[in-house]
VEXMIBA-343122 format. One record per residue (C-alpha): z, y, x; residue number from 1. Coordinates in steps of 0.2 Angstrom, whole numbers, plus 5000, padded with zeros to 4 digits. Example, Ala and Ser with C-alpha at 12.3 -4.5 7.8 and 13.67 -1.06 7.14 Angstrom:
! VEXMIBA-343122
+------+------+------+-----+
!    Z !    Y !    X !  nr !
+------+------+------+-----+
! 5039 ! 4978 ! 5062 !   1 !
! 5036 ! 4995 ! 5068 !   2 !
+------+------+------+-----+
END
This chain:
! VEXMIBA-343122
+------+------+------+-----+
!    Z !    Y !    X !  nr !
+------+------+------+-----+
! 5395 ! 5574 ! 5447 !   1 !
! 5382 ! 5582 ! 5441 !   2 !
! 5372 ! 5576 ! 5455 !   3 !
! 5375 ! 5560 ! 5450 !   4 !
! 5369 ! 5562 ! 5431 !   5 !
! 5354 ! 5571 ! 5435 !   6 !
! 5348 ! 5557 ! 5448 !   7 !
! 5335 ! 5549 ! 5440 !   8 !
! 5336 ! 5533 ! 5451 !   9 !
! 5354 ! 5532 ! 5444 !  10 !
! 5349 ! 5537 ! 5426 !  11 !
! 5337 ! 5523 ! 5426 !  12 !
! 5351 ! 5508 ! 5430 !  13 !
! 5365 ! 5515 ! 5422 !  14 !
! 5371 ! 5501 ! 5415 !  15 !
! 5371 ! 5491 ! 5431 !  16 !
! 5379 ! 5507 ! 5439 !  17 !
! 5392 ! 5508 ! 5428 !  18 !
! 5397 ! 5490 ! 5431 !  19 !
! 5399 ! 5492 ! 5449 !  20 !
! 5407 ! 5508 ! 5445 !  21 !
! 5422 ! 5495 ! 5435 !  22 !
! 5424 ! 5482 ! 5449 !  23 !
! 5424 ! 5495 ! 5464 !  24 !
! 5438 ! 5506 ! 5453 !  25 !
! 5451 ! 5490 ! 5450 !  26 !
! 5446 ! 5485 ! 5468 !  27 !
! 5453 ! 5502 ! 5474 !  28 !
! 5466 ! 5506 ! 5460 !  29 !
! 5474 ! 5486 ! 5465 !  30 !
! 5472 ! 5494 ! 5482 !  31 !
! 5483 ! 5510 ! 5478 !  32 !
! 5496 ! 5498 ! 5472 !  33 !
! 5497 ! 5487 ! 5487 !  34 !
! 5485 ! 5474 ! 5482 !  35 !
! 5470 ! 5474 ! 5494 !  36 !
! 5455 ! 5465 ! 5491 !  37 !
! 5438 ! 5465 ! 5494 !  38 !
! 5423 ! 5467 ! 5483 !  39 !
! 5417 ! 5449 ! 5488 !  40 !
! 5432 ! 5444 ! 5484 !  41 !
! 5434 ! 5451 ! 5468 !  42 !
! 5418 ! 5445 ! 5460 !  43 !
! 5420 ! 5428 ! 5465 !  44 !
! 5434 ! 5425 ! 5456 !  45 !
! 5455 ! 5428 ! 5457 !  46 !
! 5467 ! 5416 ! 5461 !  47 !
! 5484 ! 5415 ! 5453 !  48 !
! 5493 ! 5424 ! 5467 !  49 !
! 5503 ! 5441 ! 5464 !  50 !
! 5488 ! 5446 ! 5475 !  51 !
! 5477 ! 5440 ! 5462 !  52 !
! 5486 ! 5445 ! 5447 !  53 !
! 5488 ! 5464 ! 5452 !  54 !
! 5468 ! 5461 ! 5455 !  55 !
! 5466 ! 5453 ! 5439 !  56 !
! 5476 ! 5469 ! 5430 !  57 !
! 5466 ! 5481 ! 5436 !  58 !
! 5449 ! 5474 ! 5432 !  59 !
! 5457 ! 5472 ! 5415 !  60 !
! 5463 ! 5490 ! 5413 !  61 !
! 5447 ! 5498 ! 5422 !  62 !
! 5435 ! 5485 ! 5409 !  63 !
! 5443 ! 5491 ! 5396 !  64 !
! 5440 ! 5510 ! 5397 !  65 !
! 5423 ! 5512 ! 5390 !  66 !
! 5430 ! 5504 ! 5373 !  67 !
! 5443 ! 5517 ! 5373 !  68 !
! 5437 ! 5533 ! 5374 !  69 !
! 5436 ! 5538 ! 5356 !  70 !
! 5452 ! 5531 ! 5353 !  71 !
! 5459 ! 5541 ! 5367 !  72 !
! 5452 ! 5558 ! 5360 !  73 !
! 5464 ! 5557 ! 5344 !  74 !
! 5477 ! 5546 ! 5348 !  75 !
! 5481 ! 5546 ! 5368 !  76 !
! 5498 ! 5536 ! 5365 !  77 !
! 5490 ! 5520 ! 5357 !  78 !
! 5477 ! 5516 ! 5371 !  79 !
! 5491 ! 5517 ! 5385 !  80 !
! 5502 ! 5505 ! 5376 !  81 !
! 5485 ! 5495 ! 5373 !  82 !
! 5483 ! 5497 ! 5393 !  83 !
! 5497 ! 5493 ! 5398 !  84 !
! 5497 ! 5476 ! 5388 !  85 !
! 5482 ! 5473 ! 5399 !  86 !
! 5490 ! 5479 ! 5415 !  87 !
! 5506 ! 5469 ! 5413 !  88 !
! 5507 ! 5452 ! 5403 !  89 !
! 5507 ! 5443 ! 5419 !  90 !
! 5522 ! 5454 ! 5428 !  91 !
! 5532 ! 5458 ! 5413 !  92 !
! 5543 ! 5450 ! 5399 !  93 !
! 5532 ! 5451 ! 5383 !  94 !
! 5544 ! 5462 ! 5374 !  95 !
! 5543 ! 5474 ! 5384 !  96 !
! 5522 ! 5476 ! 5385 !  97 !
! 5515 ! 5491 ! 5380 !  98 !
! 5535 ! 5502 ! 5376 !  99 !
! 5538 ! 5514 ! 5388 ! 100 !
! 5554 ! 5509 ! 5400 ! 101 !
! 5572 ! 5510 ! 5392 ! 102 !
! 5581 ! 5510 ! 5408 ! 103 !
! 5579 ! 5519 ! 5424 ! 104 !
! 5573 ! 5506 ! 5434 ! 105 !
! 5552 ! 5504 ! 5440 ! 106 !
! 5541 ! 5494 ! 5451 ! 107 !
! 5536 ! 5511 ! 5463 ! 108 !
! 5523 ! 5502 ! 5476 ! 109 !
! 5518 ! 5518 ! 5481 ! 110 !
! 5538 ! 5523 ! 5485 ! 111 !
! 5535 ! 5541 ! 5474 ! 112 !
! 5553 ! 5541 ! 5472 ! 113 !
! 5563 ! 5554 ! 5459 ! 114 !
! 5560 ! 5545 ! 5445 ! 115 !
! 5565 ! 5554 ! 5428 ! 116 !
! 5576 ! 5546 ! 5417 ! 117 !
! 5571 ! 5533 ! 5402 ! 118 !
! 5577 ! 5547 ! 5392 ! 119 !
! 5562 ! 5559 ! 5396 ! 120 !
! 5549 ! 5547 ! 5395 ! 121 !
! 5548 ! 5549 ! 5377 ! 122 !
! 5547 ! 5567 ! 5373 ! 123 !
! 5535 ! 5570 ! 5388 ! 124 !
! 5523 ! 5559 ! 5383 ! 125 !
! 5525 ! 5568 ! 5367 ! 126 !
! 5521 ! 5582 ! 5375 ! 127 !
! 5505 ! 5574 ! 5386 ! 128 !
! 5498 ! 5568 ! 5370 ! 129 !
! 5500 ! 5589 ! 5363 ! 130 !
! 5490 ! 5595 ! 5378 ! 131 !
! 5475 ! 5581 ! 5376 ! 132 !
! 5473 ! 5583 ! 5356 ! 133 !
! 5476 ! 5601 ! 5356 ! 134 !
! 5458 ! 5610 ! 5357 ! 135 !
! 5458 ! 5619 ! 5374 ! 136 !
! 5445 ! 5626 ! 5385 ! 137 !
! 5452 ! 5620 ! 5404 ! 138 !
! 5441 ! 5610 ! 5413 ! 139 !
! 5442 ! 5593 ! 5413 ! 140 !
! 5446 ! 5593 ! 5431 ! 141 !
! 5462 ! 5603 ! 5427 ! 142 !
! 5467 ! 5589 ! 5412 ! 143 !
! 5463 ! 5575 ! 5423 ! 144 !
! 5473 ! 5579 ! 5434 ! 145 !
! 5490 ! 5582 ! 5423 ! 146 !
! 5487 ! 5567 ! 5415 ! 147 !
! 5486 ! 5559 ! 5431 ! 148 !
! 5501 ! 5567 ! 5438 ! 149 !
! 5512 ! 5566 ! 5422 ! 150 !
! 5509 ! 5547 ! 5420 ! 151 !
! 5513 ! 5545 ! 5441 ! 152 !
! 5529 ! 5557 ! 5439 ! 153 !
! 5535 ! 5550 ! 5424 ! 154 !
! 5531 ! 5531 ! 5426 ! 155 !
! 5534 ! 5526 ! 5407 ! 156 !
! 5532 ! 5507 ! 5411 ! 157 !
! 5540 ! 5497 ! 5423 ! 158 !
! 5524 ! 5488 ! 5430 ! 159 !
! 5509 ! 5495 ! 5430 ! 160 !
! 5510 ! 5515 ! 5427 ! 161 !
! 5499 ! 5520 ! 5443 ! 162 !
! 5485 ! 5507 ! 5435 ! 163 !
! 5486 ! 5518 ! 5419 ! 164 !
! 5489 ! 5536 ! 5427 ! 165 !
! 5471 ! 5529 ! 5436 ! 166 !
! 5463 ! 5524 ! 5420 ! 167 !
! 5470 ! 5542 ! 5411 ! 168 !
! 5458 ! 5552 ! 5425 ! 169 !
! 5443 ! 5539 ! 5417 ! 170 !
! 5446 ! 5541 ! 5400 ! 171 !
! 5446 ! 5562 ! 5402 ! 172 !
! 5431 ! 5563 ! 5411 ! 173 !
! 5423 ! 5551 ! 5399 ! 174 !
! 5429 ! 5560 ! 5383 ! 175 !
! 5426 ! 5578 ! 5389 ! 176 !
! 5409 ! 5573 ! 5394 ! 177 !
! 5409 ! 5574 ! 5414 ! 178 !
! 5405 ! 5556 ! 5415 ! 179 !
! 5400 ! 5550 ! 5398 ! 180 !
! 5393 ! 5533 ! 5402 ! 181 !
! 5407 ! 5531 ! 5416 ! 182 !
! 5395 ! 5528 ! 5433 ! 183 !
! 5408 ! 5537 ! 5445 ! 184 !
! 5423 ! 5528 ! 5453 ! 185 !
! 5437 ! 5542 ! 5454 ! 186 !
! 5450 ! 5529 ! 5462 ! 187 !
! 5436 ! 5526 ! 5477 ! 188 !
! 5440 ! 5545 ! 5481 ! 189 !
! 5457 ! 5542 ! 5479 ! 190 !
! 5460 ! 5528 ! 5491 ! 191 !
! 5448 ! 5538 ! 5502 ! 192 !
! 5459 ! 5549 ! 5504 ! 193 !
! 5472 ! 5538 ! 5507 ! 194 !
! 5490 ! 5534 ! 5499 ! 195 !
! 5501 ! 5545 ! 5511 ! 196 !
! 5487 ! 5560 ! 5502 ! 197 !
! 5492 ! 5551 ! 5487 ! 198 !
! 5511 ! 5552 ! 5486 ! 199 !
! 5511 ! 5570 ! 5493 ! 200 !
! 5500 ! 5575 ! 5478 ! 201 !
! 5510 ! 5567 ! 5467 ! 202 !
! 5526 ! 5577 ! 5472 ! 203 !
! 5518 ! 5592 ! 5474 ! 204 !
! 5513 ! 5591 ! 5455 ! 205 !
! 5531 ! 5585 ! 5453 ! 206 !
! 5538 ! 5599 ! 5462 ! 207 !
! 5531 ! 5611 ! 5447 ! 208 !
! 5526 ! 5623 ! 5460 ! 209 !
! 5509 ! 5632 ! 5454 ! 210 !
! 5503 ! 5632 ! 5472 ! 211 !
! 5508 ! 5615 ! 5473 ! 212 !
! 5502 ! 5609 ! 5458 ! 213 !
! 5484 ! 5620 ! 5462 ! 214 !
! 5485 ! 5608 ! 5478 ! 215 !
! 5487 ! 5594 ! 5465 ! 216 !
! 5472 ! 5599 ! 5455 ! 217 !
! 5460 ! 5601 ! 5471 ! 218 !
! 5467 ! 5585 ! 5477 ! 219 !
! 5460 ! 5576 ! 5460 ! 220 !
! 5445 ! 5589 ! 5463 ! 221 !
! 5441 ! 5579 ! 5478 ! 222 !
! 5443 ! 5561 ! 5474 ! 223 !
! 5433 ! 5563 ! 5459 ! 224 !
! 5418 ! 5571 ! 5468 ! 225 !
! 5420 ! 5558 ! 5481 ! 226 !
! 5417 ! 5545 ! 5468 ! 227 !
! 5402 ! 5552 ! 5461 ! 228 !
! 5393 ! 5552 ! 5479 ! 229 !
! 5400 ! 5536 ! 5481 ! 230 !
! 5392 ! 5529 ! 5466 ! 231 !
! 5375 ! 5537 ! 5469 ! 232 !
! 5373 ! 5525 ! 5487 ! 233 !
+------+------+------+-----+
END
């Protein structure tokens, strides 16, 4: 990352950096969920399929990270709702957008499985917005990565909780100041590592393990540092 920063080349199209950086993260995050496309594709437009709409949601959600980072710093729970109203108009009834889940049935496309019941998705998300607005010196790898886990495990919406998990790993690095103008594109070290990687991560945070759960960290670790080199080509 800050490799990355400190590249002048890079430093000097930032901006136009940091737009790739949105379109290559919803094309790999849309990927994670099943819904693979190609960057070609995605910039010239998406149909109306359930292809294209899962497309369409992650370009939304990953487009509207950089307006969101100060919000995110004092109150976490209000830009997840507002995400997830991005994420899921087009899948979900509207009454449902942007209120964690009240029953204990998700859409899971990456088949994570043990889902907690509705009854917990409340008080630990309480508990997720305690460890982001409580002061705290562990690096941001380290948060990153239990929002990013928390929000897989727990799945508080029935569509489109992995988009968000995906987005939280952004909005950390952005607020804690690893990526500040958002240039890197943590879901293109992610998909890299591929989703059968993925789902094992996922449980192994979920197992509550600490050597597991250090696997976890390094897992995100990687994937974010892939995404910066990534970005720098």
């Amino acid at each position: 990352m800050d490799g990355l920063l400190w590249d002048r080349g890079v430093r000097a199209r930032a901006a136009e950096v940091a737009r790739k950086s949105v379109v290559r993260g919803a094309r790999d995050s849309a990927a994670l969920e099943g819904a693979e496309l190609s960057i070609e594709a995605m910039l010239a437009g998406l149909d109306d399929s359930p292809l294209g709409r899962a497309a369409a949601a992650a370009l939304d959600v990953t487009a509207e990270i950089p307006h969101q980072v100060d919000t995110w710093q004092r109150a976490p729970l209000q830009v997840l709702a507002h995400l997830h109203v991005l994420a899921a108009r087009s899948f979900t009834d509207e009454s449902t957008l942007g209120r964690p889940r009240t029953a204990d049935d998700v859409v899971d496309p990456l088949r994570i499985g043990s889902l907690p019941s509705a009854a917990e998705v409340s008080p630990r998300l309480a508990s997720l917005v305690d460890v982001l607005t409580t002061p705290s010196a562990a690096p941001a790898i380290v948060l990153a990565s239990i929002v990013h886990g928390e929000l897989l495990a727990l799945r508080p919406f029935v569509w489109g909780s992995g988009l968000i998990a995906r987005a939280g790993v952004r909005l950390v690095l952005a607020s804690r100041g690893v990526d500040p103008d958002l240039m890197s594109a943590p879901e293109a070290g992610m998909l890299s590592l591929g989703r059968r990687s993925y789902v094992y991560g996922v449980r192994d945070y979920m197992s509550g393990d600490p050597s597991a759960m250090a696997r976890w960290v390094m897992w995100n670790a990687a994937a974010v540092g892939f995404g910066a080199s990534s970005a720098r080509g």
